[in-house]
C-alpha positions as CSV (number, residue, x, y, z in Angstrom):
1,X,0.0,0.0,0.0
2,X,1.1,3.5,-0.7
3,X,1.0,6.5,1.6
4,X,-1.6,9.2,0.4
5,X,-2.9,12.6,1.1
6,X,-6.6,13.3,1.0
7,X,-7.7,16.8,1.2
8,X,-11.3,18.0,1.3
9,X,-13.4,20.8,1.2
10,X,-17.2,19.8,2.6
11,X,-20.2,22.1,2.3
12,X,-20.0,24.4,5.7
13,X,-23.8,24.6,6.1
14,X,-23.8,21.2,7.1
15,X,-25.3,20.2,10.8
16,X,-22.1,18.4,11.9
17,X,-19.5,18.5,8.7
18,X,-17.2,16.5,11.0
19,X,-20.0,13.3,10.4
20,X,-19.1,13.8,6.5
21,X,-15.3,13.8,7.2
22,X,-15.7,10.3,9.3
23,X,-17.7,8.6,6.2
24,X,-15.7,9.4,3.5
25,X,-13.1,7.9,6.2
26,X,-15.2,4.4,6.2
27,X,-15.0,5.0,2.3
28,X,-11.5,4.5,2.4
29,X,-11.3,1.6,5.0
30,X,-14.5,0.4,2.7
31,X,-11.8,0.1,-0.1
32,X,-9.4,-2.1,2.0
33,X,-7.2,1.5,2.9
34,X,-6.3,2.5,6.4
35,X,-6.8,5.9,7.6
36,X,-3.1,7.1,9.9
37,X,-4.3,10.4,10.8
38,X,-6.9,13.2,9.9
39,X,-6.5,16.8,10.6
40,X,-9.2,19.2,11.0
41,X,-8.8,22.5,9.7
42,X,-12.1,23.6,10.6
43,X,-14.1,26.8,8.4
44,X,-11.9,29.0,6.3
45,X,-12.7,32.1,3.8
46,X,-12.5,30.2,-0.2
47,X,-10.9,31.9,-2.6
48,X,-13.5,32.6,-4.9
49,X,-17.3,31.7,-3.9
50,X,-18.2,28.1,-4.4
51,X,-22.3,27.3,-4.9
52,X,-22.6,31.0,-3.8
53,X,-20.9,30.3,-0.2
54,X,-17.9,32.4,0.8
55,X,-16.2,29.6,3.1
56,X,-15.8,26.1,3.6
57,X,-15.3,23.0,6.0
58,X,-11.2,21.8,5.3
59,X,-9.9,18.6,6.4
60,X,-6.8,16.6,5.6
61,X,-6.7,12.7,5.9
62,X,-3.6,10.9,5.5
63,X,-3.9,7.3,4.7
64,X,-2.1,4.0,2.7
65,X,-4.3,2.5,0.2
66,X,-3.5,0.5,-3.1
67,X,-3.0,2.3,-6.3
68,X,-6.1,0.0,-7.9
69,X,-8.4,1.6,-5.0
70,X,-7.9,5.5,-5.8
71,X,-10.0,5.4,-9.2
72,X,-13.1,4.3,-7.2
73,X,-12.1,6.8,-4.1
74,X,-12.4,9.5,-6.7
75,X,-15.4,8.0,-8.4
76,X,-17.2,8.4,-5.0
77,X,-15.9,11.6,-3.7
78,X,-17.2,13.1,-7.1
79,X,-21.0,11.5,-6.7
80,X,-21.0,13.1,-2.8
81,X,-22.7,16.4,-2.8
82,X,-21.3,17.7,0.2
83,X,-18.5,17.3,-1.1
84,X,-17.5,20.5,-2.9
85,X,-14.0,19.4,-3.9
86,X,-11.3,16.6,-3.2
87,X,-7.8,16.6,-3.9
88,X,-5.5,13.2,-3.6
89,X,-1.7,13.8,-3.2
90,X,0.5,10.6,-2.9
91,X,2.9,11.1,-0.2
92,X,6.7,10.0,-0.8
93,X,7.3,6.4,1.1
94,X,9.5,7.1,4.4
């Protein structure tokens, strides 16, 4: 398995965006990855406005997964709605 990077930006109007963090988390462990660590950024100010919002929930996960696995982790970040965007970086192995 390879070490990954999973950043996210989740709709901020959300009750508790923190549930939406922990499923996309099952997602991955749904694919046969393991989740290391996931830091919460919390609501920042966007860059430009996003569905007509001005800020947005951030969260970074770090996790191992194989290389098969990250087409379909993509497939389904794209199909969640509160989801606004996803961004997978693979990390270098240590």
């Amino acid at each position: 398995m390879r070490p990954y990077e999973l950043m996210l930006l989740i709709d901020p109007s959300l009750e508790e965006p923190r549930e939406e963090v922990s499923r996309v988390e099952d997602v991955v462990r749904g694919l046969g990855g393991e989740v290391a660590k996931t830091d919460v950024w919390g609501r920042k100010k966007l860059a430009y406005p996003i569905l007509k919002q001005t800020e947005g929930f951030y969260s970074i996960t770090k996790c191992s997964m194989e290389q098969a696995a990250l087409k379909e982790l993509d497939r389904l970040l794209k199909l969640r709605q509160d989801v606004w965007r996803h961004m997978i970086i693979r990390l270098d192995e240590e």
